[in-house]
Structure formats: C-alpha cells, structure tokens
C-alpha positions as CSV (number, residue, x, y, z in Angstrom):
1,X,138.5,182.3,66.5
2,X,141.7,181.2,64.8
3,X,144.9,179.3,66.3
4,X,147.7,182.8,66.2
5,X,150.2,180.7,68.2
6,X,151.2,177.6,67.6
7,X,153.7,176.0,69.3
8,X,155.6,172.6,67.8
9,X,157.6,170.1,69.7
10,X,160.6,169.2,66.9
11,X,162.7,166.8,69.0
12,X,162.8,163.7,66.3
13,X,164.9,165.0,63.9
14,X,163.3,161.7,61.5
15,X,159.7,163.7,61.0
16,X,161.1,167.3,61.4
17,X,160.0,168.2,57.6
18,X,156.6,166.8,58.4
19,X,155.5,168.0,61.4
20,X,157.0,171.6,60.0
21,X,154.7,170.9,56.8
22,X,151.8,170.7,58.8
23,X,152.4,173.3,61.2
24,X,152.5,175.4,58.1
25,X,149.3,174.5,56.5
26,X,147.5,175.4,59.6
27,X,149.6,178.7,60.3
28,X,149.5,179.9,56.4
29,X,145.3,179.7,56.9
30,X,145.3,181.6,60.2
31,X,148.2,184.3,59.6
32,X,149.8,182.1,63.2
33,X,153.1,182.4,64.6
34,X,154.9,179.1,65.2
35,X,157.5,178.5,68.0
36,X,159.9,175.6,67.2
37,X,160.8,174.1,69.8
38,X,163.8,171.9,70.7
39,X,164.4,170.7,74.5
40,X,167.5,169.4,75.5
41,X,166.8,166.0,76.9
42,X,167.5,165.3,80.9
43,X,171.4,164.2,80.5
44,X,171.9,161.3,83.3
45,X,174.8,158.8,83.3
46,X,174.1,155.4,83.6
47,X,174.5,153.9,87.0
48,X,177.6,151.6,86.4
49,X,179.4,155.3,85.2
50,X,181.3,157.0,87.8
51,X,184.4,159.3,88.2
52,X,186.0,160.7,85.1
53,X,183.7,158.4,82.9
54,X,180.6,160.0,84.2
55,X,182.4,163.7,83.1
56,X,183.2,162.1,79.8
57,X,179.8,160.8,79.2
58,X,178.0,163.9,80.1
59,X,180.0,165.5,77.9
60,X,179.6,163.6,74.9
61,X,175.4,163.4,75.4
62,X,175.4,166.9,75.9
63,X,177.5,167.7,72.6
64,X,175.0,165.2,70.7
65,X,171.5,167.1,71.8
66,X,173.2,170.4,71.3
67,X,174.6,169.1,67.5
68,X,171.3,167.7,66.7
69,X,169.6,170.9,68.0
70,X,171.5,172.8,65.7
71,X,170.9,170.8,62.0
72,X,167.0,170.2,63.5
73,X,166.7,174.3,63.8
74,X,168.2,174.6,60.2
75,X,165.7,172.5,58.8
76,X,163.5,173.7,60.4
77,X,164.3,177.5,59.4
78,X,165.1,176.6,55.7
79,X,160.8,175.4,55.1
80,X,159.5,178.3,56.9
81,X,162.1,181.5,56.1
82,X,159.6,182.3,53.2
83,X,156.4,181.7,54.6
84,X,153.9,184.4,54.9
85,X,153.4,183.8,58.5
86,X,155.8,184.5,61.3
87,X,158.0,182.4,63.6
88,X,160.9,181.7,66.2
89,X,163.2,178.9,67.0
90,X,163.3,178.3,70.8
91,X,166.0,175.5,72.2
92,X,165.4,175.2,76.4
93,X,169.0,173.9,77.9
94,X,167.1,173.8,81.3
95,X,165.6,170.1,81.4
96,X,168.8,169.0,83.3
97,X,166.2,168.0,85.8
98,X,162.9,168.2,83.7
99,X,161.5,165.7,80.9
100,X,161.0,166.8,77.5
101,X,157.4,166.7,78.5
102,X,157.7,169.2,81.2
103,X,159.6,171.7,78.9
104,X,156.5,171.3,76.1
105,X,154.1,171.9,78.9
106,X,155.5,175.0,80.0
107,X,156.2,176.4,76.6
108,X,152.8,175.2,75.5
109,X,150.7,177.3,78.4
110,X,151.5,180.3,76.1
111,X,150.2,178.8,72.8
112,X,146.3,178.3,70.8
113,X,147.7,174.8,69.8
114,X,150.7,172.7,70.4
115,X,152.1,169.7,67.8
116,X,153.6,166.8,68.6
117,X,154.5,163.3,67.1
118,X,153.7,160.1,68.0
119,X,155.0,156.9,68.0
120,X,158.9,158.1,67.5
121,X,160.3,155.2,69.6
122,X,162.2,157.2,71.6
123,X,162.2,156.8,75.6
124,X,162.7,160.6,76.0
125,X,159.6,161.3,73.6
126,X,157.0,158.3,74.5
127,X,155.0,160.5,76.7
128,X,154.7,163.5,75.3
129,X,151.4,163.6,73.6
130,X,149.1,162.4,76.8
131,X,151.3,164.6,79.0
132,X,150.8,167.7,76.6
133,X,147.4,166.8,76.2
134,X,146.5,166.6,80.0
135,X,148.9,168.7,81.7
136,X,149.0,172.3,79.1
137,X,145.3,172.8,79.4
138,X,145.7,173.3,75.7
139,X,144.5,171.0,72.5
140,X,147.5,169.5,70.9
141,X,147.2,167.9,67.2
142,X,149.3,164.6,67.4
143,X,150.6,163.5,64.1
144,X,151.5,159.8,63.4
145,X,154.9,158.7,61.9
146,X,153.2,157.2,58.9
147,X,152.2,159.4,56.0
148,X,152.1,162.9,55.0
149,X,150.1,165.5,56.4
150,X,150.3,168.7,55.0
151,X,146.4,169.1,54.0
152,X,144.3,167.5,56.3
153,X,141.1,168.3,58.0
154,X,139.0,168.3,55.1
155,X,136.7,165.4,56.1
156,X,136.6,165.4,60.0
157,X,135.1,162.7,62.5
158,X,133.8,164.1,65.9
159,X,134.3,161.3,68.7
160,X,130.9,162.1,70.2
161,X,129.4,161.2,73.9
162,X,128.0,163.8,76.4
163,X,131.3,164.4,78.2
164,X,133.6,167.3,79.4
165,X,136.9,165.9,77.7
166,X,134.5,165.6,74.5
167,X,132.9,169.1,74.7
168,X,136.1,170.7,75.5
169,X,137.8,168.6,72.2
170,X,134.6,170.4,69.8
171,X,135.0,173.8,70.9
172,X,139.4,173.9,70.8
173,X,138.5,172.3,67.2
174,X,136.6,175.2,66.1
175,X,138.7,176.6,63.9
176,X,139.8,173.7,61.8
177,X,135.9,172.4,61.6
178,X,135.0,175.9,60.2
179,X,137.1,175.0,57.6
180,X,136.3,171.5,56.7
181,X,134.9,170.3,54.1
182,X,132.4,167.5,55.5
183,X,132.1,167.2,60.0
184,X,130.7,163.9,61.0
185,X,129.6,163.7,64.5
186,X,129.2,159.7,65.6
187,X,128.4,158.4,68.8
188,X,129.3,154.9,69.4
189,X,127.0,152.9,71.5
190,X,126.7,149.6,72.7
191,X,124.4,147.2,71.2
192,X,121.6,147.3,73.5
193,X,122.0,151.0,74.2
194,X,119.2,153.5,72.8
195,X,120.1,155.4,69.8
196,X,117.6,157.9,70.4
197,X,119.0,159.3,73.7
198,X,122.0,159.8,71.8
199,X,121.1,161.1,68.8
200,X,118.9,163.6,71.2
201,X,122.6,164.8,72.9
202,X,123.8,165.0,69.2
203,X,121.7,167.4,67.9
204,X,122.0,170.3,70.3
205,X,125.9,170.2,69.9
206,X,125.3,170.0,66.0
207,X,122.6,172.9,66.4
208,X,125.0,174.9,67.9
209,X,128.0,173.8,65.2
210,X,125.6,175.1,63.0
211,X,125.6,178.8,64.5
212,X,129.1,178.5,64.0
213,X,128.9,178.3,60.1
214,X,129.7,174.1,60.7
215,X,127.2,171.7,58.8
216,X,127.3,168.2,60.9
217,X,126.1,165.3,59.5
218,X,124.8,163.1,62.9
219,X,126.0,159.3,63.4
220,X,125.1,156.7,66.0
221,X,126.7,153.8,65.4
222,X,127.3,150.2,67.1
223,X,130.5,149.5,68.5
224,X,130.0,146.3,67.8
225,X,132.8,143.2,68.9
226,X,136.0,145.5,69.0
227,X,137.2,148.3,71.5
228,X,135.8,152.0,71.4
229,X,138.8,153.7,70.1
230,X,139.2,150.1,67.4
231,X,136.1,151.3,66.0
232,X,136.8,155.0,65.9
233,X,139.8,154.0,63.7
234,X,137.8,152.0,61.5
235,X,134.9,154.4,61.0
236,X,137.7,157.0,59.8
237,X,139.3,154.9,57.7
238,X,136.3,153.6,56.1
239,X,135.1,156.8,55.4
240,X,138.5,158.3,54.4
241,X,138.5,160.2,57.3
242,X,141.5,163.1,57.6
243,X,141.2,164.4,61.3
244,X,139.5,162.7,64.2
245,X,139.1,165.1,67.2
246,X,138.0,163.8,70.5
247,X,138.3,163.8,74.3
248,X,141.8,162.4,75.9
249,X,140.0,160.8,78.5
250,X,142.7,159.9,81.8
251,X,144.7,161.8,83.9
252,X,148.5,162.1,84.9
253,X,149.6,161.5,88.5
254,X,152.8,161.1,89.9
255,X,154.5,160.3,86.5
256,X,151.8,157.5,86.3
257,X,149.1,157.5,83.2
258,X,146.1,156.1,84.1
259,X,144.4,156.4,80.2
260,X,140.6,155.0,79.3
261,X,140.7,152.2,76.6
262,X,139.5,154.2,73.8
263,X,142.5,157.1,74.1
264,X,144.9,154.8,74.9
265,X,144.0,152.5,71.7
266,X,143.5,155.6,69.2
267,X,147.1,156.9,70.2
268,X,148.6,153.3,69.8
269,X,146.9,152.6,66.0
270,X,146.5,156.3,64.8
271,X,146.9,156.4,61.0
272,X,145.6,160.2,60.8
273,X,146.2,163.4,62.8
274,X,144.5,162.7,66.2
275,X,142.9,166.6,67.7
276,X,143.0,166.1,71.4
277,X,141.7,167.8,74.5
278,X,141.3,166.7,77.9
C-alpha cells in the first residue's frame, strides 16, 4: 500500500514552500501524484456595505484571491516542475457559497492523503484540519506553522487505546510506519488503571504491525497531572518524536465541532506533523 494521490490544501501563501516540501518527500518515496489545491474563499460584503460599495468590494476581494492564487500556483509549480513524481495545480472559483473546508472535502474524497496547515490565523482556514479530518473519510497529515518538515516520520509515536478513530489512524498510517525508522505504540492510562489490560490490547495490534514488516516497541504510560493529548506532546518531544498518528476523536454537526480533550489540545500545541483519522 502506498499514498499515489495526494492531495494538498495551499491556501496560506506564508507556509506554501513548506507544506510543498513535505508533500514532496512523501510523494518522491511513493512515485504519488499531488493536486495543489487553491480555493477561492466565500466573498461576502460586510453588513454595513450596500449599493455600489458592495459591487466595489466584491470586486476588489475577488481580484485579491484570484492574484494571490496566481503567485501561490507559481511557487508552487517552480519546487515541483522537476520532481520525479507527477502533479496538477487545481484553483476551485465555486465556494461563492461553500467554505474552504467544503472545497478540501470534496477534492479530498478522491485522494490516499490530504495536507493541510494548522494554526495559519486565518478565519477562512481555522477549521480545516478537523473538518478534513472528519468529513473526507480520508487521513489528512496536518503540519504546524513552526519548523521545517521535509523528513519526518522517522521516529513515530502511535496514540494507542482500543478504539475505532485509533484503529482506523494505524492502518491509513501504514505506509509511512513501513518506512520508519523506530514505531512506538503508548497507551496512556490513568493512575489507578491496569497496565496489563492494556498492554494485552497493545500486543495484538503490534503482532499484526509486525506482519506488516513494522517493529513496535510497546508503552503504557501514566498520564499523570496534565490532559491526555498534554502528555502525548510531551512523550514526543521527550523522545524526539517526528510524527504522532492518532484517532481525531469528535464529530462535526451543523457547522458545530464538538472535539474530545485530547484532539482538541494536540491540534492547539502541535510542534510535529500530527497523522489523523477519524
């Protein structure tokens, strides 16, 4: 199994180079096509705008995306025009009454893996990694702002507990954890919480990694004082961690996320690329 299309959301021109960079690395390993993808953000006036303003306005927003479409698709076409894999550039006009979250979605029901940012402090962007992750039925890799990421996956933590998001999350990962170098598995358990029922649940998913050509080392550690996904930080930073792939556990409703503690906190402190799947 290997990710042959992968599909990257380049709408903050700021970390364009970098998420291309690490698009690349993963498609220069797996001979992948990527889709660039720019979505023109939903153009609507401000309420105190009417009449010929409104016109003028629209205008003027609509002459900004499509500018700023433009230079994002050259850089983007200048780092991959002599790459060894192939790949398109794809800007979608028709959000007029979508989000840029929608547009990824549809684009990404096509795709083996879709990219996004995080934390670009941008209102059009905010929601894009949960919705991606929990509305595309594919994994997305979300990249933070900080740091560059053009090898990665090397040493990988598995989030660990006998779940579907968490299952799903180890199999869509496959292909980078056939490649890594060292796969931690850790369960985090409460204090008064029996290790052995969960290093028990542990071992058949490492068994079967091991089928796969995947060596897991097997950790059950105490969560301790701080929150779940707190402590999944630390543990990967302690440990020089590269990747983290886990379960997004939540769901989308109504334009409403309703996200558990530990996604919610790894997406807010991520440091290193985050492998999601819901």
């Amino acid at each position: 199994m290997q990710y042959r299309t992968i599909l990257l959301n380049l709408n903050d021109e700021r970390w364009v180079p970098k998420l291309v960079k690490t698009a690349a690395s993963l498609a220069t390993a797996s001979d992948a096509h990527v889709i660039g993808l720019y979505v023109m953000p939903s153009v609507l006036p401000p309420p105190e705008f009417i009449g010929d303003a409104t016109n003028t306005w629209l205008e003027a927003q609509t002459r900004f995306f499509q500018e700023q479409a433009r230079r994002i698709k050259s850089i983007f076409e200048d780092l991959v025009n002599d790459s060894s894999f192939t790949h398109e550039w794809r800007f979608d006009e028709s959000s007029f009454d979508k989000s840029v979250a929608d547009s990824v979605i549809d684009h990404g029901h096509a795709s083996d893996l879709i990219i996004v940012g995080r934390e670009s402090k941008n209102g059009w962007l905010n929601d894009v990694p949960e919705r991606a992750v929990i509305e595309s039925g594919r994994p997305v890799l979300v990249v933070p702002s900080e740091g560059e990421f053009q090898e990665f996956g090397l040493e990988v933590t598995i989030a660990w507990k006998k779940s579907k998001e968490a299952t799903r999350a180890v199999f869509d990962a496959l292909p980078l954890l056939q490649n890594a170098r060292h796969v931690r598995l850790v369960t985090l358990i409460e204090d008064d919480e029996c290790a052995d029922r969960s290093n028990r649940t542990s071992a058949d998913i490492a068994a079967l990694l091991l089928r796969h050509g995947i060596n897991v080392e097997i950790e059950v550690a105490a969560k301790g004082d701080i929150s779940v996904g707190g402590s999944l930080l630390k543990y990967a930073q302690m440990r020089h961690q590269d990747l983290l792939v886990m379960g997004l556990y939540g769901h989308s409703r109504f334009r409403e996320f309703f996200l558990g503690g530990a996604s919610r906190d790894v997406l807010k402190h991520m440091s290193i690329p985050i492998f999601m799947s819901h």
